[in-house]
N, CA and C atoms as an extended XYZ file, in Angstrom:
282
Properties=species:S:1:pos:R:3:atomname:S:1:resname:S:1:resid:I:1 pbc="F F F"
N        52.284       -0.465      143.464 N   UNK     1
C        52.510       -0.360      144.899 CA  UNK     1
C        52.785       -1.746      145.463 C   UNK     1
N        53.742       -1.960      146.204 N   UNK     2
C        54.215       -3.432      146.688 CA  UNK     2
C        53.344       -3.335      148.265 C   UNK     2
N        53.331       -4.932      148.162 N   UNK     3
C        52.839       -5.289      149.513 CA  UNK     3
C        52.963       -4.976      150.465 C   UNK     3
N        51.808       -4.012      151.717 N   UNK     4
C        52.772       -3.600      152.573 CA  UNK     4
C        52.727       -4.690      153.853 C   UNK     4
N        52.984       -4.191      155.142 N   UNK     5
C        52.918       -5.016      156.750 CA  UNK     5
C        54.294       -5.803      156.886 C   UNK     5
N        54.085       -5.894      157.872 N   UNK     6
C        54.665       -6.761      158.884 CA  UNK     6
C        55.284       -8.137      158.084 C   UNK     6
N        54.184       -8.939      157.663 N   UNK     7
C        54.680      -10.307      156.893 CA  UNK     7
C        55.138       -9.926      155.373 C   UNK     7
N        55.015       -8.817      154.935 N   UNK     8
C        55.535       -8.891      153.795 CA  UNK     8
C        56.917       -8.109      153.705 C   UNK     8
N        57.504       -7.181      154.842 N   UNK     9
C        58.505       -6.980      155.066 CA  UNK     9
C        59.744       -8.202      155.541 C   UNK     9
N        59.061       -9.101      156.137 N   UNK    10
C        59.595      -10.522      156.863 CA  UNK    10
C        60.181      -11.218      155.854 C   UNK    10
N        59.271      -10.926      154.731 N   UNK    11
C        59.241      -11.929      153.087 CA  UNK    11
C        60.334      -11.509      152.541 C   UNK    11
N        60.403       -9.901      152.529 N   UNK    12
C        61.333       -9.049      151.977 CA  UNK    12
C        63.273       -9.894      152.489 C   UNK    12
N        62.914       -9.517      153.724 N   UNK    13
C        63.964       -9.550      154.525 CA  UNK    13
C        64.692      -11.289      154.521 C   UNK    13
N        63.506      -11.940      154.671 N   UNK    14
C        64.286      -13.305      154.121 CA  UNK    14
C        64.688      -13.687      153.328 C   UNK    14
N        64.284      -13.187      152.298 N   UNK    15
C        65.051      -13.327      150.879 CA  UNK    15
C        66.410      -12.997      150.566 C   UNK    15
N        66.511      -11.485      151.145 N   UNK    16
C        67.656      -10.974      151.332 CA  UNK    16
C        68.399      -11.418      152.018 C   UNK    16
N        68.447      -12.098      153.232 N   UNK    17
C        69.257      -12.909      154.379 CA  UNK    17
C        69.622      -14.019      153.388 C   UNK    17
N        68.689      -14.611      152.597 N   UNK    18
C        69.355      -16.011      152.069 CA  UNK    18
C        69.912      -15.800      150.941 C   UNK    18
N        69.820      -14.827      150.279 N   UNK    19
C        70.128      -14.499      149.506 CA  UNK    19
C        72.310      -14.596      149.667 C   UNK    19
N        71.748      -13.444      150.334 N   UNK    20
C        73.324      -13.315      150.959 CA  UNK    20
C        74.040      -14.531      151.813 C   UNK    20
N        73.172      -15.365      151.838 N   UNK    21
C        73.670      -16.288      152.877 CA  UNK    21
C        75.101      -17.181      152.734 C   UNK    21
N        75.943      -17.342      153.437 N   UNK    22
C        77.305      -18.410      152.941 CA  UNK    22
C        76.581      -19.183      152.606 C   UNK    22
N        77.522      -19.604      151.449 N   UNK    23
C        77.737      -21.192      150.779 CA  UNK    23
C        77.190      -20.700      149.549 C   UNK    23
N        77.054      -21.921      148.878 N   UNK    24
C        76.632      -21.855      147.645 CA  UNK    24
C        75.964      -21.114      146.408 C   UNK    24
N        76.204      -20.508      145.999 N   UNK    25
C        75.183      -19.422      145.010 CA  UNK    25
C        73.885      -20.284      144.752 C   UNK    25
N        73.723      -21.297      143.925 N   UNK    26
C        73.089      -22.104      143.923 CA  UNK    26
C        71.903      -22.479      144.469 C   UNK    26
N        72.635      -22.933      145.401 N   UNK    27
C        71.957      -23.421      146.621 CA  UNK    27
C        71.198      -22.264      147.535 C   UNK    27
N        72.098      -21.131      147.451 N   UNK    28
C        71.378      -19.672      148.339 CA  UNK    28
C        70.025      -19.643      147.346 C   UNK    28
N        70.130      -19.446      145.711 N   UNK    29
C        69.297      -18.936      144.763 CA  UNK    29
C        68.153      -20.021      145.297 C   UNK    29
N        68.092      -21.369      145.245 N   UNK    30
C        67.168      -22.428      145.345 CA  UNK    30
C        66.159      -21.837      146.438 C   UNK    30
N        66.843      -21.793      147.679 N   UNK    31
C        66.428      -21.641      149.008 CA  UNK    31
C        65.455      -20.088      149.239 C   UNK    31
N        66.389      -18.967      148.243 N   UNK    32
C        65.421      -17.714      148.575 CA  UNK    32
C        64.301      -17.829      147.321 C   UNK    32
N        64.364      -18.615      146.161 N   UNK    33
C        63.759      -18.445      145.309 CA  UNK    33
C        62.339      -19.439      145.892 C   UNK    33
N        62.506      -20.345      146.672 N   UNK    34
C        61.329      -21.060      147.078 CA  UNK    34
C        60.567      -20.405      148.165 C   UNK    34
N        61.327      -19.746      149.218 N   UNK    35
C        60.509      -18.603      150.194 CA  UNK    35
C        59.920      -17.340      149.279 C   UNK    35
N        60.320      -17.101      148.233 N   UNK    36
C        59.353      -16.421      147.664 CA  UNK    36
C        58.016      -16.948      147.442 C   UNK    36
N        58.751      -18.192      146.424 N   UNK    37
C        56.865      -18.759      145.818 CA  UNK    37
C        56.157      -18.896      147.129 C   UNK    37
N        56.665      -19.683      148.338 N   UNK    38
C        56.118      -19.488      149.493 CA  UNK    38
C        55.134      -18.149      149.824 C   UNK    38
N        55.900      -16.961      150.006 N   UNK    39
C        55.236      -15.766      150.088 CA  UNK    39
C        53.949      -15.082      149.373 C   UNK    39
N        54.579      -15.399      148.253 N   UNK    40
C        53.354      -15.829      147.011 CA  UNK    40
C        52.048      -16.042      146.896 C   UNK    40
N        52.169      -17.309      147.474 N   UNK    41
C        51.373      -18.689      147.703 CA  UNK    41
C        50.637      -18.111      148.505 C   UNK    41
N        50.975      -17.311      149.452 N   UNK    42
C        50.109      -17.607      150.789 CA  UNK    42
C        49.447      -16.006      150.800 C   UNK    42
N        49.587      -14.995      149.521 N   UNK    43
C        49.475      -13.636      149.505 CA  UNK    43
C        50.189      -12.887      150.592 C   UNK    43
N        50.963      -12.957      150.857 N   UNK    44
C        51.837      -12.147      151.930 CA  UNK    44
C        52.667      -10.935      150.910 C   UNK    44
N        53.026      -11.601      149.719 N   UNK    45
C        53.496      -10.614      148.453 CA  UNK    45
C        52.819      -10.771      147.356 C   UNK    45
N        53.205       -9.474      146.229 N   UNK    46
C        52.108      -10.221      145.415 CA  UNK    46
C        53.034       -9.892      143.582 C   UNK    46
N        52.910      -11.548      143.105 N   UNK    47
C        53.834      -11.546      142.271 CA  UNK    47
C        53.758       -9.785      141.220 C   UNK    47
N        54.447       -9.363      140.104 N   UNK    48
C        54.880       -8.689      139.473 CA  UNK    48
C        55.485       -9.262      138.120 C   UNK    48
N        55.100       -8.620      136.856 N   UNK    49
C        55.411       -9.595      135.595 CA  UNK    49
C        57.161       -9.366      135.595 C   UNK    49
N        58.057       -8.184      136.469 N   UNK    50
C        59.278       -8.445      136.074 CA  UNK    50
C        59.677       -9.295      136.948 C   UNK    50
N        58.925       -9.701      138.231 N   UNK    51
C        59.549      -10.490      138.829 CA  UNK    51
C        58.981      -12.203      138.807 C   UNK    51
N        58.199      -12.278      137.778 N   UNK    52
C        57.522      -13.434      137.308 CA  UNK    52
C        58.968      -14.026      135.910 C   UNK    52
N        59.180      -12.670      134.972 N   UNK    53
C        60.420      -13.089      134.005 CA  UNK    53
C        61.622      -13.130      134.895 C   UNK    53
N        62.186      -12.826      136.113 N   UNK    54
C        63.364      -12.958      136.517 CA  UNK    54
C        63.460      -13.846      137.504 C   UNK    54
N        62.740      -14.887      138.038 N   UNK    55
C        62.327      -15.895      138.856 CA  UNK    55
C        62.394      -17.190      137.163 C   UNK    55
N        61.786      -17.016      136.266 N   UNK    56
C        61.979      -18.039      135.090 CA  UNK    56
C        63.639      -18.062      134.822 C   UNK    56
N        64.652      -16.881      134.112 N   UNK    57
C        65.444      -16.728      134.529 CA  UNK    57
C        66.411      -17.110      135.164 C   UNK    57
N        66.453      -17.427      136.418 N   UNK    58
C        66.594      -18.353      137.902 CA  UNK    58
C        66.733      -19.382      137.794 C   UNK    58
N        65.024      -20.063      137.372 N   UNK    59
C        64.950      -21.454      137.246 CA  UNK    59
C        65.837      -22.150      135.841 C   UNK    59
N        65.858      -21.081      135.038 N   UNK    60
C        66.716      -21.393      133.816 CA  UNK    60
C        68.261      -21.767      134.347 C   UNK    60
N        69.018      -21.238      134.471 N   UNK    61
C        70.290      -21.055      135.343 CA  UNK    61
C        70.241      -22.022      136.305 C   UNK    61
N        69.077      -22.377      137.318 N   UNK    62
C        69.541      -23.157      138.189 CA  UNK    62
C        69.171      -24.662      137.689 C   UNK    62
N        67.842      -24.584      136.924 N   UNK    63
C        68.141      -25.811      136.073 CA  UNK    63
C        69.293      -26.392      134.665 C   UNK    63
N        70.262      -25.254      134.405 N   UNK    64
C        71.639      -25.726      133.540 CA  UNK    64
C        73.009      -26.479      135.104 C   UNK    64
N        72.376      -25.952      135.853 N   UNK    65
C        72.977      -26.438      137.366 CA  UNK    65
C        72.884      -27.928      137.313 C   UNK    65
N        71.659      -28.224      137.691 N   UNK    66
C        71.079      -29.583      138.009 CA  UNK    66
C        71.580      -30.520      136.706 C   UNK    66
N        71.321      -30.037      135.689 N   UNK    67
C        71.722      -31.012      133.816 CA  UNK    67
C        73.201      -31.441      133.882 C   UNK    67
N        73.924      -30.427      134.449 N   UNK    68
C        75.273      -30.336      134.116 CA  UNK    68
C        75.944      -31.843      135.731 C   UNK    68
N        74.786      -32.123      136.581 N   UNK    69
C        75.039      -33.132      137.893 CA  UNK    69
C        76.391      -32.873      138.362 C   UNK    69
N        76.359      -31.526      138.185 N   UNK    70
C        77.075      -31.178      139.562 CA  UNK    70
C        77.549      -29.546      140.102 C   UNK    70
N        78.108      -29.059      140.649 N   UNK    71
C        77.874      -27.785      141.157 CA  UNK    71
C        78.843      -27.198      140.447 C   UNK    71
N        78.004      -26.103      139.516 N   UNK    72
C        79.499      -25.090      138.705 CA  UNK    72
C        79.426      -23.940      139.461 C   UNK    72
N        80.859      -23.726      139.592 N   UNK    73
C        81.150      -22.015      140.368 CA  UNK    73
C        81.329      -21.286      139.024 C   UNK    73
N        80.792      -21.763      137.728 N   UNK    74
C        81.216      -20.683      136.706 CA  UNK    74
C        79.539      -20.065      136.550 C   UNK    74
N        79.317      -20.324      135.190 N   UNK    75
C        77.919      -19.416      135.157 CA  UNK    75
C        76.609      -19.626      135.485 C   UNK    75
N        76.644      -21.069      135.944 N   UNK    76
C        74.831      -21.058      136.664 CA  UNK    76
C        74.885      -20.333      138.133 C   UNK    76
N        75.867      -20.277      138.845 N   UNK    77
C        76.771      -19.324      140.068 CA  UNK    77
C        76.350      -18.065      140.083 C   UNK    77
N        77.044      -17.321      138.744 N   UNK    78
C        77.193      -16.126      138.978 CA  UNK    78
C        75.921      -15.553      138.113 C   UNK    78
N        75.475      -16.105      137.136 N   UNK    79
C        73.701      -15.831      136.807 CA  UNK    79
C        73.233      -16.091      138.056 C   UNK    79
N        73.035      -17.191      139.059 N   UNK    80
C        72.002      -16.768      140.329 CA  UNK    80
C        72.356      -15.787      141.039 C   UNK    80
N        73.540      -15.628      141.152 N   UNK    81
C        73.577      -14.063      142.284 CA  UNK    81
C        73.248      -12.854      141.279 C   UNK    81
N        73.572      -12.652      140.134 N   UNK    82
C        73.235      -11.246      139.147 CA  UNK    82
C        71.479      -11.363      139.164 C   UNK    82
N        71.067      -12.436      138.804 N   UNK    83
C        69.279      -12.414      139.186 CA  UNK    83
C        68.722      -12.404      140.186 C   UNK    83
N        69.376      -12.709      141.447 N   UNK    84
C        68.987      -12.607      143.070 CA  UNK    84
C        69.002      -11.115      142.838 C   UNK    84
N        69.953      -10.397      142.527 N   UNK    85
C        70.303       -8.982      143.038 CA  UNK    85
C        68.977       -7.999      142.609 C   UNK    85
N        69.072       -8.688      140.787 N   UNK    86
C        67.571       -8.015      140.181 CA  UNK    86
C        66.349       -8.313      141.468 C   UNK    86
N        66.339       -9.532      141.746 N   UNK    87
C        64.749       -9.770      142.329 CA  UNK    87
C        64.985       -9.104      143.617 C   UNK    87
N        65.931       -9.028      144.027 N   UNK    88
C        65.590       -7.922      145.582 CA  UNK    88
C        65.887       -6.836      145.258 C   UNK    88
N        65.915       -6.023      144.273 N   UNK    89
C        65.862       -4.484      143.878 CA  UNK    89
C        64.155       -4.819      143.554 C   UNK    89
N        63.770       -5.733      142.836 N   UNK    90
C        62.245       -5.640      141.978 CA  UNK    90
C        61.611       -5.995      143.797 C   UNK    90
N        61.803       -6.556      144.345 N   UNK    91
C        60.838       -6.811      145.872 CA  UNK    91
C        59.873       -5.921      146.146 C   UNK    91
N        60.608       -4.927      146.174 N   UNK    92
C        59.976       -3.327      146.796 CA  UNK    92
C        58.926       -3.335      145.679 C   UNK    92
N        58.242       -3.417      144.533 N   UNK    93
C        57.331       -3.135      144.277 CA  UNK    93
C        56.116       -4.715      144.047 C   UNK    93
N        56.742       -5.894      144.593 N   UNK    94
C        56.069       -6.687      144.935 CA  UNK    94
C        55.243       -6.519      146.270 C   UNK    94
């Protein structure tokens, strides 16, 4: 059963906003992937082991980002949006 209320729908919903947000895949993945641990952190959600392996995942991809010093639109790109998509389908039972 995922987290319910008010702040954990908020959690939900921001993720998804940044998720989708213009600009950068990257940079969107960085930004919603840290308002999670945020959410996290503070029990507003409450982690899940598929969404504990698809957040590693993430950091995998977005750290071949950072190695490579500089921004690829090829696959650290399109791995963060295919694993964003997983982690806001997996939300609902966070």
């Amino acid at each position: 059963m995922g987290s319910t209320g008010a702040a954990a729908d908020a959690a939900r919903h921001a993720f998804a906003d940044q998720a989708a947000a213009t600009g950068h895949a990257v940079d969107n993945a960085r930004a919603a992937a840290d308002g999670l641990e945020a959410a996290f952190a503070t029990g507003v959600l409450q982690r899940t082991p598929a969404l504990d392996t698809m957040l590693r995942d993430l950091a995998a991809a977005l750290e071949a980002d950072t190695e490579a010093g500089e921004r690829l639109g090829g696959k650290s790109a399109e791995a963060a949006r295919f694993i964003l998509r997983a982690i806001g389908r997996e939300l609902a039972n966070a």
